[in-house]
C-alpha positions, 0 to 999 in steps of 0.5 A, spaced: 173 818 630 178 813 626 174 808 621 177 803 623 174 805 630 167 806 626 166 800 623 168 797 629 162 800 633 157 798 628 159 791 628 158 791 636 152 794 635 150 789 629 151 784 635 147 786 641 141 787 636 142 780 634 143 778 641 137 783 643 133 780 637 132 787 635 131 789 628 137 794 626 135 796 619 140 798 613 137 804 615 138 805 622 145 802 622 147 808 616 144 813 621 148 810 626 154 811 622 153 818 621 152 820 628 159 816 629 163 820 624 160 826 627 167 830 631 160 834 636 153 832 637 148 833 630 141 835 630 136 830 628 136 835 621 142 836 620 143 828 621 136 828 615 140 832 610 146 827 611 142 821 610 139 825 604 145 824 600 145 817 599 137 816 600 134 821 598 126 819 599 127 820 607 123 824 610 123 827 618 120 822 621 125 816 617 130 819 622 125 820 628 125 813 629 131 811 627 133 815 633 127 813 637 131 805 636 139 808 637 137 811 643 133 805 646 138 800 644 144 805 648 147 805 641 146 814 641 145 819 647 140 825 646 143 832 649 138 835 652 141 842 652 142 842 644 137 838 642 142 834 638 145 826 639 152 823 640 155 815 639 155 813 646 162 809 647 159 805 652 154 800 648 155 794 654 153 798 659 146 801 656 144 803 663 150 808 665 150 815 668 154 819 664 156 825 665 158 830 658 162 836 657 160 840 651 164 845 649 161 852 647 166 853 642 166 848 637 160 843 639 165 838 642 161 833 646 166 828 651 162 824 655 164 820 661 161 815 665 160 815 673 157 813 679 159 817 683 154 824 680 150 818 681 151 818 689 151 824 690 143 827 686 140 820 689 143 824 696 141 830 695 134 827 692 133 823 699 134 830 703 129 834 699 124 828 699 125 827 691 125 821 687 129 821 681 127 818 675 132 820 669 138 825 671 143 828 665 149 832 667 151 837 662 156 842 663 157 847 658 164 850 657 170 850 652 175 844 651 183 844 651 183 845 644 178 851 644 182 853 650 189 853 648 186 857 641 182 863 646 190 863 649 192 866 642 
């Protein structure tokens, strides 16, 4: 991502917190940054071993709960498949239904919001006598660019 793109995250993130009155620590914010730079989604010890190069006092659970607040915040996801975390691009909605589309090949995550994937799992809940609390939607597969590469 750009960094103009970045540090425009970041600073919209700075707002909602203030708004929110949620602490959004020197740290959290550099954790946050890192995740947007990232071009896939990163798992929580490769996100450690990044912050260790400007702090490198933080221990495990410095990111644990670094996460725990992005996530709560709306500002991250967490893919579940992976066990990694991508910048969500949709801070002002923090209540969306995404659906992401991981690549196999390169880590790519492409998220994109929906309701209708919601529509269709609260119906096919509703017939089986299910009540849904939490869905994710990950397909696995390749990207376009990955695509275009196996074609050579």
């Amino acid at each position: 991502m750009k960094e103009a793109m970045i540090e425009n995250q970041l600073r919209q993130a700075e707002e909602l917190c203030k708004k929110r009155n949620a602490r959004l620590t020197p740290q959290r914010l550099e954790v946050l940054r890192l995740i947007a730079q990232q071009k896939s989604a990163i798992s929580a010890y490769n996100l450690l071993d990044l912050l260790r190069q400007t702090e490198p006092q933080a221990k495990p659970p410095t990111i644990y709960r670094a996460l725990d607040f992005l996530l709560e915040q709306g500002f991250i996801h967490r893919i579940e498949s992976t066990n990694s975390f991508v910048l969500c691009h949709h801070f002002s909605t923090p209540s969306h239904n995404s659906v992401f589309f991981i690549c196999n090949r390169c880590g790519r995550v492409q998220e994109y919001t929906t309701e209708s994937i919601k529509h269709i799992l609260h119906r096919m809940a509703i017939a089986s006598g299910f009540s849904i609390t939490h869905n994710i939607v990950e397909p696995h597969g390749l990207c376009l660019t990955c695509i275009k590469v196996q074609a050579y």
